[in-house]
DRENDO-1510 file (C-alpha; in Angstrom, 1 decimal, always signed):
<recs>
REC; n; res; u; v; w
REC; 1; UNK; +9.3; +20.8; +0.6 .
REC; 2; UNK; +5.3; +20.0; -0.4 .
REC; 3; UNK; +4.0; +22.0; -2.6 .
REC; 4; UNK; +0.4; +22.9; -3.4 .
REC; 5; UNK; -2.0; +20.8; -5.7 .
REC; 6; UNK; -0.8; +21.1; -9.3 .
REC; 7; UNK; -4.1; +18.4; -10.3 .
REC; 8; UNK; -6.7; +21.3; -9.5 .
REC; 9; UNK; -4.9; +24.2; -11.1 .
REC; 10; UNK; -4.1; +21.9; -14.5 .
REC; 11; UNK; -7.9; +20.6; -14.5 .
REC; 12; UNK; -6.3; +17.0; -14.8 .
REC; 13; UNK; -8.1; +14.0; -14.6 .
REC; 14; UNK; -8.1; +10.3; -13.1 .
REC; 15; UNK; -6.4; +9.0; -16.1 .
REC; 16; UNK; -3.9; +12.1; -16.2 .
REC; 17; UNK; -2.7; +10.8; -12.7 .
REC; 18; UNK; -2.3; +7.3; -13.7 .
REC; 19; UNK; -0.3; +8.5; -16.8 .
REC; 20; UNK; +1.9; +10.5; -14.8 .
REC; 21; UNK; +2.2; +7.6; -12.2 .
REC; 22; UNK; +3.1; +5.3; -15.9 .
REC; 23; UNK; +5.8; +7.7; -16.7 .
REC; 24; UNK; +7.8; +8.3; -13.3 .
REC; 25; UNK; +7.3; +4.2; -12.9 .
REC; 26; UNK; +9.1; +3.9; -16.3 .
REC; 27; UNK; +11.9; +6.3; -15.9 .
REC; 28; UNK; +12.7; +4.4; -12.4 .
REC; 29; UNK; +12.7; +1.0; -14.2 .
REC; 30; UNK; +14.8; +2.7; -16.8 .
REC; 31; UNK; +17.3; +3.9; -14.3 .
REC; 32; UNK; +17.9; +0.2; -13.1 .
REC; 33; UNK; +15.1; -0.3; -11.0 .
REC; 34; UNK; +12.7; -3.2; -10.7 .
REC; 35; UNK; +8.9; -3.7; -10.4 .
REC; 36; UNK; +7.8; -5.9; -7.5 .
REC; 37; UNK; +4.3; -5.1; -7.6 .
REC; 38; UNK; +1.5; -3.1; -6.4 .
REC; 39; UNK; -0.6; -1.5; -3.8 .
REC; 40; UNK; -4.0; -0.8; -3.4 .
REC; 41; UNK; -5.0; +2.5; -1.8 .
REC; 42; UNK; -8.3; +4.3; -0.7 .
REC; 43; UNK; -9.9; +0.9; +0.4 .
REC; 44; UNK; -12.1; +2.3; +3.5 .
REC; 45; UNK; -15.1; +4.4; +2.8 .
REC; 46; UNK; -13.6; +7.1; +5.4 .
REC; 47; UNK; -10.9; +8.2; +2.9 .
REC; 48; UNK; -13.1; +7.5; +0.0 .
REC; 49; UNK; -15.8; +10.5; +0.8 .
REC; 50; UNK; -13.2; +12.5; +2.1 .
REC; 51; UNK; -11.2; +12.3; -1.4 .
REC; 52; UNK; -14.5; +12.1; -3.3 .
REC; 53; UNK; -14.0; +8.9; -5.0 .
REC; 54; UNK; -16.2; +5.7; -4.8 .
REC; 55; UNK; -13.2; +3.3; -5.6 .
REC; 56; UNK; -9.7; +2.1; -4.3 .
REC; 57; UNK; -6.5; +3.6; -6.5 .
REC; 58; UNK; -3.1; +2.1; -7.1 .
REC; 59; UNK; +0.4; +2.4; -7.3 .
REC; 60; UNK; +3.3; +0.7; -8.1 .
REC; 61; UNK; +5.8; -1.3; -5.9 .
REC; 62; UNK; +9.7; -1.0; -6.8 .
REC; 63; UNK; +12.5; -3.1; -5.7 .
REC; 64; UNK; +14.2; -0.3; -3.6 .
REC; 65; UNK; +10.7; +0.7; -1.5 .
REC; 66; UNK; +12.0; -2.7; +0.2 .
REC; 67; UNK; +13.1; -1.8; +3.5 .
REC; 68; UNK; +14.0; -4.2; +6.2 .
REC; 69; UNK; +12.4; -5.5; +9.4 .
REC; 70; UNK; +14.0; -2.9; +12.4 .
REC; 71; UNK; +15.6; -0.6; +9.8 .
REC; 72; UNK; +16.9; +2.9; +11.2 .
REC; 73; UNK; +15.9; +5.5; +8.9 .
REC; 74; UNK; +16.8; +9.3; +8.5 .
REC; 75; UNK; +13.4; +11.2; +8.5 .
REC; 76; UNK; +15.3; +14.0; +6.1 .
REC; 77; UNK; +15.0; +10.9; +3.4 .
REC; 78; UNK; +11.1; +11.8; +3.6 .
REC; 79; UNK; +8.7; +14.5; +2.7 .
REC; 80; UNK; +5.6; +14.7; +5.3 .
REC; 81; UNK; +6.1; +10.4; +6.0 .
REC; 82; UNK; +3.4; +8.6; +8.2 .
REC; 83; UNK; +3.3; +4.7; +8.7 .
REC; 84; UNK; +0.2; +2.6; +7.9 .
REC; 85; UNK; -0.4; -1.4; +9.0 .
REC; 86; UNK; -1.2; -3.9; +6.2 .
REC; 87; UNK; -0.9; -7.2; +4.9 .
REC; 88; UNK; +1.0; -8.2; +1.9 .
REC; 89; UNK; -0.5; -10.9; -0.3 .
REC; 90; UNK; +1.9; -12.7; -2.7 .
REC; 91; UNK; +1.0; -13.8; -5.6 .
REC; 92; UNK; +1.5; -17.7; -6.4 .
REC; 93; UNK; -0.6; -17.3; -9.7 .
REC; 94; UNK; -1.1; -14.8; -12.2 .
REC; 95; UNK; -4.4; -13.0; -12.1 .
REC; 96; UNK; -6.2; -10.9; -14.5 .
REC; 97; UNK; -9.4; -9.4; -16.4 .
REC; 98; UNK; -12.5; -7.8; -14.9 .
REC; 99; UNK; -14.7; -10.8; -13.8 .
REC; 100; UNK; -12.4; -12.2; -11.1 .
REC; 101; UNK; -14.2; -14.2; -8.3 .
REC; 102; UNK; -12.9; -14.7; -4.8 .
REC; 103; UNK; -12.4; -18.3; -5.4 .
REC; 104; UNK; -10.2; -16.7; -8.2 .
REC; 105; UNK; -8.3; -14.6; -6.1 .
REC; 106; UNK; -7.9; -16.7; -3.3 .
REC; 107; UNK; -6.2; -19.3; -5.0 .
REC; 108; UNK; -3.9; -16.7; -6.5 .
REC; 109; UNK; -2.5; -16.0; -3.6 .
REC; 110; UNK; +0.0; -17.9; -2.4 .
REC; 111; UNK; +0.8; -16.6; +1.4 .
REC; 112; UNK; -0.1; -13.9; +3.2 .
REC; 113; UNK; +3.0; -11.2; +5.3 .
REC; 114; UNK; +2.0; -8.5; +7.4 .
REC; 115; UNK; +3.7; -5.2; +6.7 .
REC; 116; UNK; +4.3; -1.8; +7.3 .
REC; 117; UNK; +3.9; +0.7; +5.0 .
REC; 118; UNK; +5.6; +4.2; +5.4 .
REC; 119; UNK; +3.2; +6.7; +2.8 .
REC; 120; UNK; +4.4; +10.5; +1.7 .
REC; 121; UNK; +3.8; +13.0; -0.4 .
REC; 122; UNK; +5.3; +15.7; -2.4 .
REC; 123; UNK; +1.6; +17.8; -2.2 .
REC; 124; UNK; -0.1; +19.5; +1.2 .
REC; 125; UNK; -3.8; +18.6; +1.1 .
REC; 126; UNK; -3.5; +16.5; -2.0 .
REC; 127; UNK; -6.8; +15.8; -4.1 .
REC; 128; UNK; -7.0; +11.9; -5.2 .
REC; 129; UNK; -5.3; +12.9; -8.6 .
REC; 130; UNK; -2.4; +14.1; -6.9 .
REC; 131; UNK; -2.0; +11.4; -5.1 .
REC; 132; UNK; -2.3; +8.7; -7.8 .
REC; 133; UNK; +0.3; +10.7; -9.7 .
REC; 134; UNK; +2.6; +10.7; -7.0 .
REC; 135; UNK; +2.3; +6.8; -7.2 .
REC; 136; UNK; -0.5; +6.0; -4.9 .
REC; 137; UNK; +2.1; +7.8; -1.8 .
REC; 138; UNK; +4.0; +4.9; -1.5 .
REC; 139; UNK; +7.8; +5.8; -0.2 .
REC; 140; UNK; +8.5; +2.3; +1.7 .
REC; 141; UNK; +7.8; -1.0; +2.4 .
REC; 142; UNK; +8.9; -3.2; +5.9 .
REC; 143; UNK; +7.3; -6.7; +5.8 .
REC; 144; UNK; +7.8; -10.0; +7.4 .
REC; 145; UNK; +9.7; -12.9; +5.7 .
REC; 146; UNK; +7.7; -15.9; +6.6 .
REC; 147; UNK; +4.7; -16.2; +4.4 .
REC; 148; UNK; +1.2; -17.9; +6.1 .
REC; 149; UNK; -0.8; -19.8; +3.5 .
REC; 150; UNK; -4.1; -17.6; +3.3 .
REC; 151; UNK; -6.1; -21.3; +4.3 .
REC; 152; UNK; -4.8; -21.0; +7.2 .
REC; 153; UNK; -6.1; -18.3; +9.1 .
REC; 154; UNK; -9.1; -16.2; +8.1 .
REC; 155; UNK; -8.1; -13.0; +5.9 .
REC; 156; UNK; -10.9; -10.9; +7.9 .
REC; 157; UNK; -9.6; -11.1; +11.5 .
REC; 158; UNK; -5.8; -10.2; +10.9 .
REC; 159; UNK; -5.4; -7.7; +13.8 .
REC; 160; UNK; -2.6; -5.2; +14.7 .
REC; 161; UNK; -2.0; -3.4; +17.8 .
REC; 162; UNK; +0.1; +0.0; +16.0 .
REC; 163; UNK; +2.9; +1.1; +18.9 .
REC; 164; UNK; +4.9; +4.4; +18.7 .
REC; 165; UNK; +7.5; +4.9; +21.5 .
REC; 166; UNK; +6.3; +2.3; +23.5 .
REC; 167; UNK; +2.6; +3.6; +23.7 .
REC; 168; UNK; -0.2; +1.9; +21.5 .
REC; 169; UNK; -1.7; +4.6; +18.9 .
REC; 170; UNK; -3.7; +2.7; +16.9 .
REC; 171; UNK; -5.0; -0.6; +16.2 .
REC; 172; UNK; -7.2; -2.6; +13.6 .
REC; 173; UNK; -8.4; -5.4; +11.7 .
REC; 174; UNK; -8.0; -6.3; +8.2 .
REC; 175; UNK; -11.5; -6.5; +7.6 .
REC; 176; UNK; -11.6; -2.7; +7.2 .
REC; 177; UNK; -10.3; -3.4; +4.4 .
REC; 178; UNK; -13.1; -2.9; +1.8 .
REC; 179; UNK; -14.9; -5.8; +4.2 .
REC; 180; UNK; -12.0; -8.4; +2.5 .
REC; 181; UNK; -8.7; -8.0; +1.3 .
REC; 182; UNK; -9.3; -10.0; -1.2 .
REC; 183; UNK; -11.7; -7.6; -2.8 .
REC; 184; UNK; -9.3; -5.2; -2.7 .
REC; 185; UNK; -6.9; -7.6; -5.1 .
REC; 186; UNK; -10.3; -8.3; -7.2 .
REC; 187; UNK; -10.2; -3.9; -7.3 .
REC; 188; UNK; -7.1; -4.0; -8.6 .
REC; 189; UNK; -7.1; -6.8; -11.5 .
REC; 190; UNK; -10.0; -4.8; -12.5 .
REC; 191; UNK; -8.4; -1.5; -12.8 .
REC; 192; UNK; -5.3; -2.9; -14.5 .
REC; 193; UNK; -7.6; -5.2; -17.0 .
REC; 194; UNK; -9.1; -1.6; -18.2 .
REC; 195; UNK; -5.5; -0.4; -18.7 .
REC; 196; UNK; -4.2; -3.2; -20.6 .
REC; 197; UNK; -2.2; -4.9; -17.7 .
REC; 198; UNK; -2.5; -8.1; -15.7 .
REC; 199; UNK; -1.4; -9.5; -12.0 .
REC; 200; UNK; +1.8; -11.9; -12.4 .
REC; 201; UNK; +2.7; -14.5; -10.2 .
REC; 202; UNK; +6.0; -13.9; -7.8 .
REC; 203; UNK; +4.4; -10.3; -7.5 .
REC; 204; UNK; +3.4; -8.5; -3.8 .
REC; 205; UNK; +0.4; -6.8; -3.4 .
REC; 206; UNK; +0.3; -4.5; -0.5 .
REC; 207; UNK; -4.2; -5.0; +0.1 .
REC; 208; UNK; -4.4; -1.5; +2.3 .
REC; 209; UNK; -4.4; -0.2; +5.5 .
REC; 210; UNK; -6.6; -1.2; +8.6 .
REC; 211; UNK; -4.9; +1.7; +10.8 .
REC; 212; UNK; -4.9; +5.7; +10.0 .
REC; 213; UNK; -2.1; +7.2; +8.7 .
REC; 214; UNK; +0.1; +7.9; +11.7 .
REC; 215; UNK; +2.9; +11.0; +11.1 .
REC; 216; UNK; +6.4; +10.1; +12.3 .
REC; 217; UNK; +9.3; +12.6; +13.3 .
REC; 218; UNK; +12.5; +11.9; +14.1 .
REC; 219; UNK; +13.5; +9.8; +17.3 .
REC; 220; UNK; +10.4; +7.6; +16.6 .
REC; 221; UNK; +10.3; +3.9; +16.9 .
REC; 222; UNK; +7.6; +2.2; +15.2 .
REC; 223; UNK; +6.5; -1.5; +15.7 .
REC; 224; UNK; +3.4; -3.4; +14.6 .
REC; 225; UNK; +2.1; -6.6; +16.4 .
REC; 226; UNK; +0.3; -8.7; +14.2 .
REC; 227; UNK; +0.2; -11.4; +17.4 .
REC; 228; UNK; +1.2; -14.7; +15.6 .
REC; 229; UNK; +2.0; -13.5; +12.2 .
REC; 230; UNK; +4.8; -11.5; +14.4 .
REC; 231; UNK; +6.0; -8.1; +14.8 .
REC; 232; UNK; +7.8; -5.5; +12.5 .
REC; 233; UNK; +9.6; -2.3; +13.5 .
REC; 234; UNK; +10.9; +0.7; +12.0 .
REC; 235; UNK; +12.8; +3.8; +14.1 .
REC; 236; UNK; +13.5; +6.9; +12.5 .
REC; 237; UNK; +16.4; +9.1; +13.3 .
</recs>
């Protein structure tokens, strides 16, 4: 079950979060787990002013988030789960440091996925501390296998039309995406750089949604059509 904010009632801070979201990382890679690479979160200015934060947040990526395309999952494997459409840029080069340009990080990416991502949360109306410390709400990860080179189509207009059961619920481009997805990666190398850490190459960075959080309950089937960059689905029993 969810429970109640534990960031307010401790008086933590953004850097508490991120060193609780450090610790629960490392005792997952210590149990035999693998890091794969991050995602950015908060990267429309509707979520910012509603958490009260001028900036994007991250999390970590693990091997076993990896679900596949048209997975059946149980929905008792999840908390409060809702599914989000984004693109996954891989990285062909390492990236790092706070003065990045978007020459920079364009030529670090080496292809471009689309993706879904399925987001929970172990706290009910979660502050953004919360939600960094529970690793940016990351729980899973559906994305395409077939890798576009980002010169060839234009990072901007990647649209999705967001189905559930048939019936279209959302939709969206990736421009929402902090106007660029690549600023969002430019966010990111930033906020590692201040931390110590850098961007490696063979990582995925999932860049943030261009749909609302949609909630899911069992019997749902979820696809996204990301028209020639192809279609993913997910159905939860």
């Amino acid at each position: 079950m969810p429970m109640t904010s534990f960031a307010a009632a401790a008086g933590l801070d953004i850097n508490d979060g991120y060193e609780i979201q450090r610790h629960w990382v490392a005792q997952k890679i210590a149990s035999g787990t693998h890091k794969i690479g991050h995602k950015i979160g908060f990267t429309s200015r509707g979520i910012q002013r509603i958490m009260r934060v001028d900036h994007p947040i991250y999390g970590v990526l693990l091997d076993t988030m990896r679900v596949p395309n048209q997975a059946t999952l149980p929905i008792g494997k999840f908390i409060q789960p809702r599914v989000e459409a984004e693109i996954v840029l891989v990285l062909g080069k390492d990236l790092s440091g706070t003065e990045v340009t978007l020459t920079e990080a364009l030529n670090a990416v080496a292809g471009i996925v689309p993706a879904i991502e399925i987001i929970d949360g172990r706290v009910i109306a979660p502050n953004a501390i919360d939600i960094i410390a529970d690793n940016a709400g990351n729980a899973a990860l559906i994305m395409g296998n077939q890798p576009v080179a980002p010169d060839h189509t234009d990072l901007r207009w990647i649209s999705v039309l967001l189905h559930r059961n048939a019936a279209i619920e959302d939709s969206g481009v990736s421009g929402a995406v902090l106007g660029h997805p690549l600023l969002g990666l430019i966010e990111l190398t930033k906020m590692l750089a201040h931390r110590g850490e850098a961007l490696r190459a063979g990582e995925i960075i999932l860049a943030g949604a261009f749909t609302t959080p949609l909630p899911v309950v069992a019997g749902d089937e979820i696809m996204a059509d990301y028209g020639k960059l192809g279609c993913l689905s997910v159905r939860f029993i």
